[in-house]
N, C-alpha and C positions, 0 to 999 in steps of 0.2 A: 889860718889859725895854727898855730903850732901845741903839740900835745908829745905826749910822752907814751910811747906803746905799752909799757908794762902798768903805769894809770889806767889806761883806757880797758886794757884787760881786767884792773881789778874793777873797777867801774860796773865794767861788764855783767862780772857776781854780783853783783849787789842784789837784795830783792828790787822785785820789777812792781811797777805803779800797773803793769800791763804787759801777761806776755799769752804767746797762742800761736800753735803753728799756722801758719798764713802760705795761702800762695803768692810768691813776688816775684816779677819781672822787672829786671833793672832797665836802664835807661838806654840801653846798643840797640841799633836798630838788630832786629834779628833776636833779640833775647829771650828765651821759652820762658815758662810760669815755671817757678822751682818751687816743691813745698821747703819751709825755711821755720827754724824756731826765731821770732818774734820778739824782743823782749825792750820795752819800756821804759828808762831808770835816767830819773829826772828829766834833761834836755837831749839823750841821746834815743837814738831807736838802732838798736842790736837787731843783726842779724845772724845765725849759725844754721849751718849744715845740722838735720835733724838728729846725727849721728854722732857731731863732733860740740867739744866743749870750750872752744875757743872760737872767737866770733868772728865771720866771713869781713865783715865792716859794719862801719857803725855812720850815720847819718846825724848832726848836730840839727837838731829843730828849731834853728832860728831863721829870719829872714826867710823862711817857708812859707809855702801856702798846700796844705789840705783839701782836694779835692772829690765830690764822691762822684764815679765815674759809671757806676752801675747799680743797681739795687743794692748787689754785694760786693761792691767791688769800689774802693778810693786810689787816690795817688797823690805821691807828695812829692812838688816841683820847689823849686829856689828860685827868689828874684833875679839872681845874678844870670840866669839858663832858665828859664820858661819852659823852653821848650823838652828840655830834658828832666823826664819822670821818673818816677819809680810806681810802679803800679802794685797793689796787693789787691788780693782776693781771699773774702772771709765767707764762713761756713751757711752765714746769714747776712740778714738786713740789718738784723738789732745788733749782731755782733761789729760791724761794719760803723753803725751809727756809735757805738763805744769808742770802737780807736779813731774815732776821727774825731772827736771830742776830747779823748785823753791827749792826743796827739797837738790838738789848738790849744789844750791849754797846758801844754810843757811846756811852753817858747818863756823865753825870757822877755819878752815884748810881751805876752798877754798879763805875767807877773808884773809886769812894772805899770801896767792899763789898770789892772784889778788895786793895786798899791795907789794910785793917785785918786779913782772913786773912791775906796774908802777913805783915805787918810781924809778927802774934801767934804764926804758924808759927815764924818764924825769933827771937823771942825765947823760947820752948818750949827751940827746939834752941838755941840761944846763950848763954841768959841774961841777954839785954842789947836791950836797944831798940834797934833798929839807925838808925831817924829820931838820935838822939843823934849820932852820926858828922856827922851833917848843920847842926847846929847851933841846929835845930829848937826853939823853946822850949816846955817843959815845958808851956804852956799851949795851945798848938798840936798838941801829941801827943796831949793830951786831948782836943781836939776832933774830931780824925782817929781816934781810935778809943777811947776812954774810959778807957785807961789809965794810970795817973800808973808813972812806971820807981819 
């Protein structure tokens, strides 16, 4: 994927869906738990030094998968590398059940899950594709959810 560094920094600011200092260990074998500010904002998960205001790296939440690997403790791997994690550790359990939740549902694959049941709900009850209002073409609605009206 290709991005732009000074986007990604503004990005970075933006208010967070979810942020909290967390303990995270990246993915090298040998990597200690660092505490890290945590920060949320849309399909990215920000990382910074607790200290500094510009972010360590940032993790795009797609083609991920969420895992919870302790009471308080998740990580989140990529299709592409399984086997290579990021592990966090949260202050709780209930804290812990939050980002992993916030986390499942920033992907761009769980929006486009959640956009094909409703859109199929509400033409159930309607009878009418409601993307149509939108101006959406016929080919476009097929690919959002495989239905031709």
């Amino acid at each position: 994927m290709r991005y732009n560094e000074k986007e990604l920094q503004a990005l970075s600011r933006q208010p967070a869906e979810l942020a909290a200092e967390l303990g995270m260990r990246g993915p090298k074998k040998g990597s200690v738990l660092k505490r890290r500010l945590v920060k949320l904002v849309v399909n990215f998960l920000f990382y910074f030094r607790t200290d500094e205001a510009e972010p360590v790296g940032a993790l795009l939440l797609e083609r991920c998968r969420v895992t919870q690997e302790e009471p308080s403790g998740f990580s989140i791997s990529f299709m592409e590398d399984p086997e290579r994690k990021y592990h966090f550790e949260c202050c709780s359990e209930e804290q812990c059940q939050e980002w992993m939740g916030a986390l499942r549902r920033a992907s761009y694959e769980f929006m486009r899950r959640s956009l094909i049941f409703y859109r199929n709900e509400i033409q159930k009850m309607t009878g009418k594709d409601p993307l149509e209002q939108f101006g959406i073409s016929e080919e476009a609605r097929f690919q959002l959810g495989g239905l031709k009206a």
